[in-house]
C-alpha positions as CSV (number, residue, x, y, z in Angstrom):
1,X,10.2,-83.5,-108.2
2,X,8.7,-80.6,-110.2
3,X,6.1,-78.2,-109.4
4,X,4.1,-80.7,-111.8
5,X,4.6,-82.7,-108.8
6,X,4.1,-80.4,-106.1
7,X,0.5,-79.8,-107.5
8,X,-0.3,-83.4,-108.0
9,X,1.0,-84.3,-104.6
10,X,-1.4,-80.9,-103.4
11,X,-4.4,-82.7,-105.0
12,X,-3.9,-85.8,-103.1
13,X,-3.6,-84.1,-100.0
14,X,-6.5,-82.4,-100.3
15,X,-8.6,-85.2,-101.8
16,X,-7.4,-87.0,-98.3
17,X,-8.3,-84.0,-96.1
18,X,-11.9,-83.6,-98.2
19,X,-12.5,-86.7,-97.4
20,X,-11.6,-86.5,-93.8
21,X,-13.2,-83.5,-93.0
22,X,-16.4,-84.7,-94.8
23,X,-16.3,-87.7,-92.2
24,X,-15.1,-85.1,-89.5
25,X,-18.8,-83.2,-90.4
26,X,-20.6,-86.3,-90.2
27,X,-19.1,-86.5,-86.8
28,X,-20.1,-83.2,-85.8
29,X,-23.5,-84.0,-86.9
30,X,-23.4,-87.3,-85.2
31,X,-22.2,-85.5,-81.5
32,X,-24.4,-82.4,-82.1
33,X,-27.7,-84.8,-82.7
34,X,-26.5,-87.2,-79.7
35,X,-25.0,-84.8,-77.2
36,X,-26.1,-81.7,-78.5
37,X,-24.7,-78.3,-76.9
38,X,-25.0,-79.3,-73.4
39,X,-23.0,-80.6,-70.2
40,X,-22.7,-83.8,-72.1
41,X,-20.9,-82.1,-75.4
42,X,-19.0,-80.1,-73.2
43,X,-17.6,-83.1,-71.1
44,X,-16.6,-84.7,-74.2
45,X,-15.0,-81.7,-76.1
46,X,-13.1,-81.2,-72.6
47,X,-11.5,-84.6,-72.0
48,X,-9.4,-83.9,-75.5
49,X,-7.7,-81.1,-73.7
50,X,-4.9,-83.1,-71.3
51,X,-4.2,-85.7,-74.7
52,X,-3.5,-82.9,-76.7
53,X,-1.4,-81.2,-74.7
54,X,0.9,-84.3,-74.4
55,X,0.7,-84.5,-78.1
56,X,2.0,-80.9,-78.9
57,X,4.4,-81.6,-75.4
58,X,6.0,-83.8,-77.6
59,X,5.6,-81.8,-81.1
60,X,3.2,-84.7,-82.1
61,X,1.8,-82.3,-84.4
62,X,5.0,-81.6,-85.9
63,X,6.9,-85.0,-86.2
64,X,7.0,-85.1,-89.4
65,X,8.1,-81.5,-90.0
66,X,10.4,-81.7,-87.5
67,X,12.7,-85.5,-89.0
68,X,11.9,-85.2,-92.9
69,X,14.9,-82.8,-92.6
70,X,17.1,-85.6,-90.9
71,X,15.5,-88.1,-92.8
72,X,15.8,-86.2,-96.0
73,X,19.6,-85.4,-95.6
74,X,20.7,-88.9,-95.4
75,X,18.0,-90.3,-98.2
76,X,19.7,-87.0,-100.4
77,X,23.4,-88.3,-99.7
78,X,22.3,-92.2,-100.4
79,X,22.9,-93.4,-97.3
80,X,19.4,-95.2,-96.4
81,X,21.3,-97.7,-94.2
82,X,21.8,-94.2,-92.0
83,X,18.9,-93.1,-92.5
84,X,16.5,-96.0,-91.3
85,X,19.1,-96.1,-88.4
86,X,18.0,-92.4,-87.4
87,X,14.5,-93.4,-88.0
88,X,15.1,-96.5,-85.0
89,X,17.0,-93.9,-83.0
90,X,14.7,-91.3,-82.5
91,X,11.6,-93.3,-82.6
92,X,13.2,-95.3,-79.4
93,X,13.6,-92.2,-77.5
94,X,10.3,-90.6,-78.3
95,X,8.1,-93.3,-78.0
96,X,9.4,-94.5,-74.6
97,X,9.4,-90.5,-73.8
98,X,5.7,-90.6,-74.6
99,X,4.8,-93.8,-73.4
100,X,6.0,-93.1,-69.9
101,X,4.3,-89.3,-70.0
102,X,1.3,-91.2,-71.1
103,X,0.9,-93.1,-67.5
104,X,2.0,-90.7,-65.7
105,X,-0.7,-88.2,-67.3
106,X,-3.4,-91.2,-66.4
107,X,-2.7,-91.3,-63.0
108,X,-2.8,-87.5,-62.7
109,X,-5.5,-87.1,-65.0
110,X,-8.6,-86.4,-61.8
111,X,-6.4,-83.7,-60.0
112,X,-5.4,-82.2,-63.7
113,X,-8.8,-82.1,-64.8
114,X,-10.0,-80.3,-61.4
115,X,-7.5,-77.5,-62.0
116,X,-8.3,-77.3,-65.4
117,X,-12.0,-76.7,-65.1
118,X,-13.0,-75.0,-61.9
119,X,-16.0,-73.8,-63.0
120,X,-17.5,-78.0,-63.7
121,X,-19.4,-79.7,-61.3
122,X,-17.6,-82.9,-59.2
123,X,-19.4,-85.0,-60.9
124,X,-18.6,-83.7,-64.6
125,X,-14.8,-83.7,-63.4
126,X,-14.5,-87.4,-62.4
127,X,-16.8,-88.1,-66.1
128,X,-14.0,-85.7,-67.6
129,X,-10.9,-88.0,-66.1
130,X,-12.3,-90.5,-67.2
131,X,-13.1,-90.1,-70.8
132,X,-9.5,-88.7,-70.6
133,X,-7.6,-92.0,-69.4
134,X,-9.5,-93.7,-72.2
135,X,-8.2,-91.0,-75.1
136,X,-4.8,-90.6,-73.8
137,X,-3.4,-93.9,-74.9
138,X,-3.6,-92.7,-78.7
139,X,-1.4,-89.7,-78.3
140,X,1.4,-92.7,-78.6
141,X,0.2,-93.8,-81.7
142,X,0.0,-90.4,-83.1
143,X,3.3,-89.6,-82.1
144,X,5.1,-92.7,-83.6
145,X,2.9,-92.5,-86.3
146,X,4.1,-88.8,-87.4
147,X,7.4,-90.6,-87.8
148,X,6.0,-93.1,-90.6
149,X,4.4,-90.7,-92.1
150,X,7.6,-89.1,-92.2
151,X,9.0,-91.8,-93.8
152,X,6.8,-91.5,-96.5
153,X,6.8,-87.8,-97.2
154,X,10.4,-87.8,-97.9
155,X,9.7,-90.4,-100.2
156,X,7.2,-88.3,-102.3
157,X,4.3,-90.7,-101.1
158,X,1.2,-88.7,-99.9
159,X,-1.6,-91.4,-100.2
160,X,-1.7,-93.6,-96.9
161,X,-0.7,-90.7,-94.7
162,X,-3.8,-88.6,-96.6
163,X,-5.7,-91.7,-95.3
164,X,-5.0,-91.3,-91.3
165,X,-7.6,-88.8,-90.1
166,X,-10.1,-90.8,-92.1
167,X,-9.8,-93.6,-90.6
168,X,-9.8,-92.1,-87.2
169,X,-12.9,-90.0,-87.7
170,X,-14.2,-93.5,-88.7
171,X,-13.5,-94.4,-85.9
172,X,-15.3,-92.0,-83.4
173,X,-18.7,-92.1,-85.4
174,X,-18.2,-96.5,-85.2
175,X,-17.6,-96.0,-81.4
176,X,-21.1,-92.9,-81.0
177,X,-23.4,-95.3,-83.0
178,X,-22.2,-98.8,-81.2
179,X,-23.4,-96.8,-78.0
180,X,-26.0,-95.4,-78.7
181,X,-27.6,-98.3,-80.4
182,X,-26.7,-100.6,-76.9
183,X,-28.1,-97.8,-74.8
184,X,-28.1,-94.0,-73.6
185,X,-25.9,-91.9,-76.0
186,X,-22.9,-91.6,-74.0
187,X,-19.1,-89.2,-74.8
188,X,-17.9,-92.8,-73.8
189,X,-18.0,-94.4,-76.9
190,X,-17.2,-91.5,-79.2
191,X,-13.7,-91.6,-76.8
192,X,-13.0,-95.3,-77.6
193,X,-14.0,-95.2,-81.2
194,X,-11.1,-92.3,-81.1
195,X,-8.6,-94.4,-79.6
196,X,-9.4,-97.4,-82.1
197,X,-9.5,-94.7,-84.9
198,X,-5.4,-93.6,-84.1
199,X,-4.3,-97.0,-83.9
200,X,-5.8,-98.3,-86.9
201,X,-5.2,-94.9,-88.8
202,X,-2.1,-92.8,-87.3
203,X,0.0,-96.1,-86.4
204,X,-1.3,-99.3,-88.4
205,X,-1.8,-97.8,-91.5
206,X,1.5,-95.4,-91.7
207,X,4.3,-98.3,-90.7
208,X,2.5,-100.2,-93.9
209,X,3.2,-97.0,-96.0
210,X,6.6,-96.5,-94.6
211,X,7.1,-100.0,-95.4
212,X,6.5,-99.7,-98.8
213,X,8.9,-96.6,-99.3
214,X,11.7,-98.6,-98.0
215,X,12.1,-98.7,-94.5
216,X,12.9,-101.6,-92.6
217,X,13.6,-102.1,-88.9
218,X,17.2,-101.6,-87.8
219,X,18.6,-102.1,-84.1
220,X,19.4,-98.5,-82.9
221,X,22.6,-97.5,-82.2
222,X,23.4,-96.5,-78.5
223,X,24.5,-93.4,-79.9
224,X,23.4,-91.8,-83.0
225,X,24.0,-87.6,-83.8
226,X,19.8,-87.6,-85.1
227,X,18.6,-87.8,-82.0
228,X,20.4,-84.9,-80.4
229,X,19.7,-83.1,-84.1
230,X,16.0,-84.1,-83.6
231,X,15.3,-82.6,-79.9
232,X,17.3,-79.6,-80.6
233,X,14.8,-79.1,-83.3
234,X,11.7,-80.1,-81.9
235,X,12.4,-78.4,-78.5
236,X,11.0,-75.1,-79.5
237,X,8.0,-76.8,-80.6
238,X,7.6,-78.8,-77.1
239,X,8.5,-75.7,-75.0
240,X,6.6,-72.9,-77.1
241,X,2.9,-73.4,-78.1
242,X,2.1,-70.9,-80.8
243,X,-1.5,-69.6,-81.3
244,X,-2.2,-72.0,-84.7
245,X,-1.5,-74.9,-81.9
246,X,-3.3,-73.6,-79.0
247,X,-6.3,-72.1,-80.5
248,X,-8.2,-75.1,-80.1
249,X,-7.6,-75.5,-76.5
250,X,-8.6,-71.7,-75.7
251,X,-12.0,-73.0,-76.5
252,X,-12.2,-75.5,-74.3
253,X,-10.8,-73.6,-71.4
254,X,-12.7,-70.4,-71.9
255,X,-15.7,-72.1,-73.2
256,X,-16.4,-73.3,-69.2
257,X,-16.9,-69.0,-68.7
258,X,-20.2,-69.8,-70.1
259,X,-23.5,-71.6,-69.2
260,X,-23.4,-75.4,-70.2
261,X,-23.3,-75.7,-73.6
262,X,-20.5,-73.0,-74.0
263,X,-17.7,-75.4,-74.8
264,X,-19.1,-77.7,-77.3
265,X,-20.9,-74.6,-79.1
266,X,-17.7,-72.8,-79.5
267,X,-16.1,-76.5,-80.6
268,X,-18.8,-77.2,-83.1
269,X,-18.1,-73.7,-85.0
270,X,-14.7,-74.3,-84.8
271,X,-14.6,-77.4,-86.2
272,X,-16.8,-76.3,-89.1
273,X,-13.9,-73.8,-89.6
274,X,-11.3,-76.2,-89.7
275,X,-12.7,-77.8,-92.8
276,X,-11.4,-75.2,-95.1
277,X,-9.0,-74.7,-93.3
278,X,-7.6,-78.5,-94.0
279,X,-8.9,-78.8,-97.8
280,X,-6.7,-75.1,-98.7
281,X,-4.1,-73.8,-96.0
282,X,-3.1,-77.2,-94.4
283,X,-3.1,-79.1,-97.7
284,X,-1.0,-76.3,-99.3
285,X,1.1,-76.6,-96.3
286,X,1.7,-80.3,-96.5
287,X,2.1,-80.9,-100.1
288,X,4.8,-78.0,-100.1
289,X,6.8,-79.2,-97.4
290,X,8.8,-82.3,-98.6
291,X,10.0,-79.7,-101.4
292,X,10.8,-77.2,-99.6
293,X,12.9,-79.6,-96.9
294,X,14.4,-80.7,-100.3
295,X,15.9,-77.1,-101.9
296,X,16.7,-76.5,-98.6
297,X,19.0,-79.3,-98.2
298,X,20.4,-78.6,-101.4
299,X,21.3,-74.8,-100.9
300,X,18.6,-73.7,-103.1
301,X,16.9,-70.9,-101.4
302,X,16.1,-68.6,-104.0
303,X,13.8,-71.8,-105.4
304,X,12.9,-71.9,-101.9
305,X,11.6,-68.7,-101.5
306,X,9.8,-68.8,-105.3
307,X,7.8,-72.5,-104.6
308,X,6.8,-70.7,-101.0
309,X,5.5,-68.0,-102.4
310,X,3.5,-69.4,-105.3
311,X,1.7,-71.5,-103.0
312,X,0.9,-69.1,-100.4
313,X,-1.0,-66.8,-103.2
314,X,-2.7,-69.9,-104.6
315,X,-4.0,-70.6,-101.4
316,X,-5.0,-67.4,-100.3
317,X,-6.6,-66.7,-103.2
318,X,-8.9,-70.0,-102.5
319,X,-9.3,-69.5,-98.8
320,X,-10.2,-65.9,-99.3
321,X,-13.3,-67.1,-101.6
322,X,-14.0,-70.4,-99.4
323,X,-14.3,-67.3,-96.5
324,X,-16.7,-65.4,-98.1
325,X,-19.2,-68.3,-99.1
326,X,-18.9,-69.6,-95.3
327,X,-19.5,-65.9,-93.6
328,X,-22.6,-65.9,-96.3
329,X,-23.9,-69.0,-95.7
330,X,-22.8,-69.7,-92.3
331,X,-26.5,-70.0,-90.4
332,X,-27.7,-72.3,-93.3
333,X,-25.1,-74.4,-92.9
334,X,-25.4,-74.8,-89.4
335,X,-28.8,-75.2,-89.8
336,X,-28.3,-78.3,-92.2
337,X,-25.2,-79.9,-90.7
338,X,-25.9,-79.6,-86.8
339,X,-29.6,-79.1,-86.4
340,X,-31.3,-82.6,-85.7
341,X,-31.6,-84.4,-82.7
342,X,-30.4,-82.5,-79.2
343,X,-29.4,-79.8,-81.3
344,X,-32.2,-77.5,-81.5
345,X,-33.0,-74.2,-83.2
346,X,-31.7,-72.6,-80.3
347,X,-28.5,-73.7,-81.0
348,X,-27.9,-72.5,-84.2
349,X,-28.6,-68.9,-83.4
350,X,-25.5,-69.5,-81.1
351,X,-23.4,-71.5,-83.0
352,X,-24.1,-69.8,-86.8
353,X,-22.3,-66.2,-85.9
354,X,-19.6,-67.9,-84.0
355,X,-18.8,-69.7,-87.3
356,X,-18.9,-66.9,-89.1
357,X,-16.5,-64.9,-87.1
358,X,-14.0,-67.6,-87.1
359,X,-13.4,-68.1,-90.5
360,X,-12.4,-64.7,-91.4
361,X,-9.4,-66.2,-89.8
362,X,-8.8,-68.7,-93.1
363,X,-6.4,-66.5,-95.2
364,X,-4.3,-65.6,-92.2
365,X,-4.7,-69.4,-91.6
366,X,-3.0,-69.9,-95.0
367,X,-0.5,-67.8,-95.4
368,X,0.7,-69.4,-91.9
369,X,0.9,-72.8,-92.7
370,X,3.2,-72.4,-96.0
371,X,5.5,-69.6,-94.2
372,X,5.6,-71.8,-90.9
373,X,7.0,-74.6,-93.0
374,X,9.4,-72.4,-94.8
375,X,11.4,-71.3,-91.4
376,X,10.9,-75.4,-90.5
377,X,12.3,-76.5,-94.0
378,X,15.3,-74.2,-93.1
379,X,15.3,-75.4,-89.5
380,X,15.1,-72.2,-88.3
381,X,12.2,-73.2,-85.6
382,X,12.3,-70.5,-82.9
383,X,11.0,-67.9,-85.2
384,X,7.7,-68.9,-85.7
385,X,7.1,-70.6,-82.4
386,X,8.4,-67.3,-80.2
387,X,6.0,-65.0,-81.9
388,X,3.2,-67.6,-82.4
389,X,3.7,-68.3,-78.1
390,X,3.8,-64.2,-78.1
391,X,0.7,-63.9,-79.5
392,X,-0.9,-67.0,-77.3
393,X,-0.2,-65.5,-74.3
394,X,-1.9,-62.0,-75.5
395,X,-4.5,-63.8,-76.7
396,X,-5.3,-65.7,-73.0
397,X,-4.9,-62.3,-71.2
398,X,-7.5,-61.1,-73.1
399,X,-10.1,-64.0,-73.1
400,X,-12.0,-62.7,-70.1
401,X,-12.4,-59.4,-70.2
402,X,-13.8,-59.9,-74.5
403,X,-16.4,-62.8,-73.0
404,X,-17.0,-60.6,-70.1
405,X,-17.9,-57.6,-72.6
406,X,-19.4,-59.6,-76.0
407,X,-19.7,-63.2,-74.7
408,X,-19.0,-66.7,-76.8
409,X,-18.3,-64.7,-80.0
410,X,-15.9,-62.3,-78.2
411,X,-14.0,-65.7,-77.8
412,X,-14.8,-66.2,-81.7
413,X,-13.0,-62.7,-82.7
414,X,-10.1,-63.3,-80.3
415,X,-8.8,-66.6,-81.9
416,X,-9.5,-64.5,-86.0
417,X,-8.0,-61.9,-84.9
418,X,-4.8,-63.3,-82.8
419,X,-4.6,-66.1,-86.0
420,X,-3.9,-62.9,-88.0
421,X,-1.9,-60.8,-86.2
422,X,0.2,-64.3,-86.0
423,X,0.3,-65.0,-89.6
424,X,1.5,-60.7,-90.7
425,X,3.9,-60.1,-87.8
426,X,5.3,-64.1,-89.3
427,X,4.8,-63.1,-92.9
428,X,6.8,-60.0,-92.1
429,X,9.6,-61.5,-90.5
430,X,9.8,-64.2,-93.2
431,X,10.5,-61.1,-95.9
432,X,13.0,-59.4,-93.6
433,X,15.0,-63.1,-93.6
434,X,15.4,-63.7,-97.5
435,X,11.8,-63.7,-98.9
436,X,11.7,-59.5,-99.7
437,X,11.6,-60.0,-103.5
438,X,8.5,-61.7,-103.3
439,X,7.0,-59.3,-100.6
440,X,4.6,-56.8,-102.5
441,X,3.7,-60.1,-104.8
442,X,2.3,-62.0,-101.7
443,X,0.9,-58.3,-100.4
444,X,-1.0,-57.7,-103.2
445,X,-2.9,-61.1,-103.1
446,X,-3.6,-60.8,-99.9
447,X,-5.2,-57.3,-99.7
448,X,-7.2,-58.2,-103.0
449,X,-8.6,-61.3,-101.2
450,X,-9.7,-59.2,-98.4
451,X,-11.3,-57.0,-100.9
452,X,-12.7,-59.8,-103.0
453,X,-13.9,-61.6,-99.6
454,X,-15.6,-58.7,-98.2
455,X,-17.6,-58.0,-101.3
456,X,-18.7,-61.6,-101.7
457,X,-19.8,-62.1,-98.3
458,X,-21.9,-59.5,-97.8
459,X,-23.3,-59.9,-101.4
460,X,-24.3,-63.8,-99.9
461,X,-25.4,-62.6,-96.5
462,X,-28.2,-60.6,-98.0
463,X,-29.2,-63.6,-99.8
464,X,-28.9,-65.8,-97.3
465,X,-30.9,-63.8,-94.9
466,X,-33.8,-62.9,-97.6
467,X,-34.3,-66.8,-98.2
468,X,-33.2,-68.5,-94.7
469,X,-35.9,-69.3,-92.7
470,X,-36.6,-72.8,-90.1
471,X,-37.9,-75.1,-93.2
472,X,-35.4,-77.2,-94.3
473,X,-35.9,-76.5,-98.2
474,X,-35.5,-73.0,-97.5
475,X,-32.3,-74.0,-96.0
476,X,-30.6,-75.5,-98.6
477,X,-31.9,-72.4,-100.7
478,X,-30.3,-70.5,-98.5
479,X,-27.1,-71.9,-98.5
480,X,-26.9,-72.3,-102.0
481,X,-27.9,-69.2,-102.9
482,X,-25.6,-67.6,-100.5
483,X,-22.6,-69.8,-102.2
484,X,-23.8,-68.7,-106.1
485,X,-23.8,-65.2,-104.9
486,X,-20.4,-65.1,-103.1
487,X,-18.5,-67.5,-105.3
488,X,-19.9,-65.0,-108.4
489,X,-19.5,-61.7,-106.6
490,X,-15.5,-63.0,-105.7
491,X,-14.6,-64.1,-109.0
492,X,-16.2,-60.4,-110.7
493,X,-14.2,-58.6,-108.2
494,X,-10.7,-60.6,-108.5
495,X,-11.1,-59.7,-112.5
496,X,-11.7,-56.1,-111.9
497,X,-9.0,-56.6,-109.4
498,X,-6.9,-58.5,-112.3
499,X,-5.9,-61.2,-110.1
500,X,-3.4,-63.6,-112.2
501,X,-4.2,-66.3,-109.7
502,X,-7.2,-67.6,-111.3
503,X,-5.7,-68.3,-114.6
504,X,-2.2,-69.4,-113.1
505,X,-4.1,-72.2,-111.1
506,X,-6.4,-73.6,-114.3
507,X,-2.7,-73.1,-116.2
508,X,-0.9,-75.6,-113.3
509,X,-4.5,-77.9,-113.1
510,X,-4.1,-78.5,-116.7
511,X,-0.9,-79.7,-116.4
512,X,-0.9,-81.4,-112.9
513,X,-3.9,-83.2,-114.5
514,X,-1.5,-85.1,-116.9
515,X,0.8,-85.7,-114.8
516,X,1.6,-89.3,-113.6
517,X,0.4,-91.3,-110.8
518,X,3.8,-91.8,-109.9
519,X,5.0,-88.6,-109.4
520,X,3.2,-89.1,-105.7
């Protein structure tokens, strides 16, 4: 596959993730208007935290990163009969491994949750077990489900996996509006609707796609070399939680040092974060992976290090102007998106800066999720698991006393700013290991995003705060206006800059655009 076919593959991705995280904001919407920022959003936000950490226990997350090496090695040689027979291996050990972790986590999930969150009344406890026995059960669909999709990244095929978080965010807004029409909104149904969501979407779907590329059920042998090959490479990532991993979590554990409300307020900007976030790092980061596994495989580093490094100056160079527009526009958008139902103006004075701090966070966001994958395509895991689980436990040390001295958004600037001192110290290393020709390239476009971004989004902010007010019209003025100004104000100052990566994206968009469907 060319880079013809890295870019198509990247517009897949993304057109997947846009239209996840399209559905993940009607979601948002859906939970802020039903359970609004209050002990009910907070009970639902919190009875995530046990699942995922069984999910990233077993590098859930990273399944796919972790066997598309194995995988790809065998499909490289031609031996798919050895390949499908890895597959069967490693997918007996893991899914037993999290099946059994799975019941045991249920019938430890009340004393769990009680240590977990101190500061929650009895009663919000036992509501929190509960909703947590109900979401648990998925975490072994999206583990064996990483393995199809898997499957199908090694083949090049980006379309079905692209489909799984859309069909679970389907899911969670089926299950919130089934309830809510039956009775009193209740966390309840938005829990089921997520567990339907990752069977249907994580599991169904993917062992149809991996289907389709090939694979086929195969006894596994008592004794096959990939599954020692797969723990030793996924045991970093089940042993050290990094920052990118963990961040999430920090808000629902810290988020109880506030007043009710404080968890699902921090979770609602955070999830309006993690929209660009998916559409530019993590797309950049998916689509380039499957390559980068591939030269790796075949010896060719200096390639490796070239593919890298083009898409981690693309990307920044988009997340540095999506930044800007969403630091400009940030109360607006709130405003529009959250603001109806139990969510009430109130709430957006709170939630608005708190988005706003966190996505400064989205270039260092970027850079991390291409450079991540290229110590993963190498299989060189440790590296950016020690210093991402380096800069976690900094990061928790210092929770307390930042929401002791500047409250929620002290919590906001801890997770931008421990996201970025992740994603240099990492981007650093990375040179120092093979990547130093392309050091001062990747330099350069990140200090002239920083310029370009700070520019922009103070250039929207005033225009944003001249036309904001509570009408909903002015709203939309707002946040359009605020866009116009910061999308203008970052491409004037990326010319004067004279950053290349404008014209070398419309150069590769011209030509991914004539590229064939089947280079997915």
């Amino acid at each position: 596959m060319t880079r013809r076919g890295m870019g198509t593959a990247a517009l897949v991705v993304s057109a997947g993730i846009l239209a996840s995280r399209l559905l993940g904001l009607l979601r948002n919407a859906l939970l802020a208007a039903l359970l609004g920022r209050t002990v009910q959003g907070d009970v639902y936000q919190a009875a995530f935290l046990i699942p995922d950490f069984l999910n990233y226990l077993m590098a859930g997350g990273y399944m796919s990163i972790t066997f598309i090496p194995i995988l790809s090695r065998h499909l490289g040689a031609g031996r798919t009969e050895d390949g499908w027979k890895a597959f069967a291996a490693v997918a007996t050990w893991v899914g037993g491994l999290t099946s059994l972790l799975t019941l045991l986590l249920m019938a430890l999930s009340q004393p769990i949750t009680q240590l977990l969150y101190p500061r929650l009344a009895p009663s919000q406890v036992a509501e929190v077990a509960n909703l947590t026995r109900i979401v648990l059960p998925a975490q072994v669909f999206f583990v064996l489900g990483s393995l199809f999709m898997a499957v199908q990244y090694a083949h090049k095929r980006f379309a079905l996996p692209s489909l799984a978080p859309v069909v679970y965010n389907l899911g969670i807004i089926g299950g919130g509006l089934l309830t809510s029409w039956g009775g009193e909104p209740s966390p309840a149904g938005f829990a089921w609707g997520a567990l339907v969501g990752a069977a249907v979407g994580n599991f169904g779907l993917q062992v149809i796609g991996a289907q389709r590329s090939g694979w086929r059920w195969t006894r596994p042998p008592r004794r096959d070399p990939a599954v020692r090959t797969y723990f030793v490479m996924a045991l970093p990532l089940m042993i050290g939680q990094s920052i990118a991993v963990l961040d999430e979590q920090f808000v629902r554990v810290f988020g109880q040092l506030a007043p009710d409300g404080g968890i699902a307020g921090l979770a609602y900007a955070r999830q309006l974060h993690m929209v660009p976030v998916g559409l530019i790092a993590q797309a950049a980061g998916v689509a380039a992976y499957p390559y980068l596994a591939g030269l790796a495989a075949a010896g060719r580093l200096g390639e490796l290090v070239s593919t890298a490094a083009g898409a981690i100056r693309h990307s920044l160079f988009a997340a540095g102007a999506a930044a800007a527009a969403m630091v400009a526009g940030a109360t607006p958008l709130v405003r529009l998106l959250l603001q109806h139902g139990e969510f009430e103006p109130a709430d957006t004075a709170v939630v608005a800066p708190l988005l706003a701090v966190f996505v400064i966070s989205l270039p260092a966001w970027a850079v991390h999720q291409v450079v991540s994958r290229s110590f993963y395509a190498r299989a060189q895991m440790w590296t950016p698991v020690t210093i991402g689980t380096g800069v976690a436990l900094l990061a928790a040390g210092a929770a307390v006393p930042l929401y002791e001295r500047l409250g929620l958004v002290g919590l906001a600037w801890l997770s931008s700013a421990a996201m970025t001192v992740y994603a240099l110290i990492l981007f650093i290393v990375w040179t120092r290991s093979g990547a130093a020709p392309v050091r001062s390239a990747i330099a350069a476009s990140w200090t002239r995003c920083l310029l370009s971004g700070s520019v922009a989004a103070t250039a929207g902010r005033l225009v944003a705060d001249r036309i904001d007010s509570t009408s909903l019209l002015d709203g939309v003025l707002g946040l359009l206006g605020a866009g116009t100004v910061a999308a203008a104000a970052y491409g004037s100052v990326a010319l004067l800059l004279k950053s290349p990566e404008p014209k070398e994206l419309y150069r590769r968009a011209g030509v991914s655009g004539g590229g064939r469907g089947g280079d997915v």
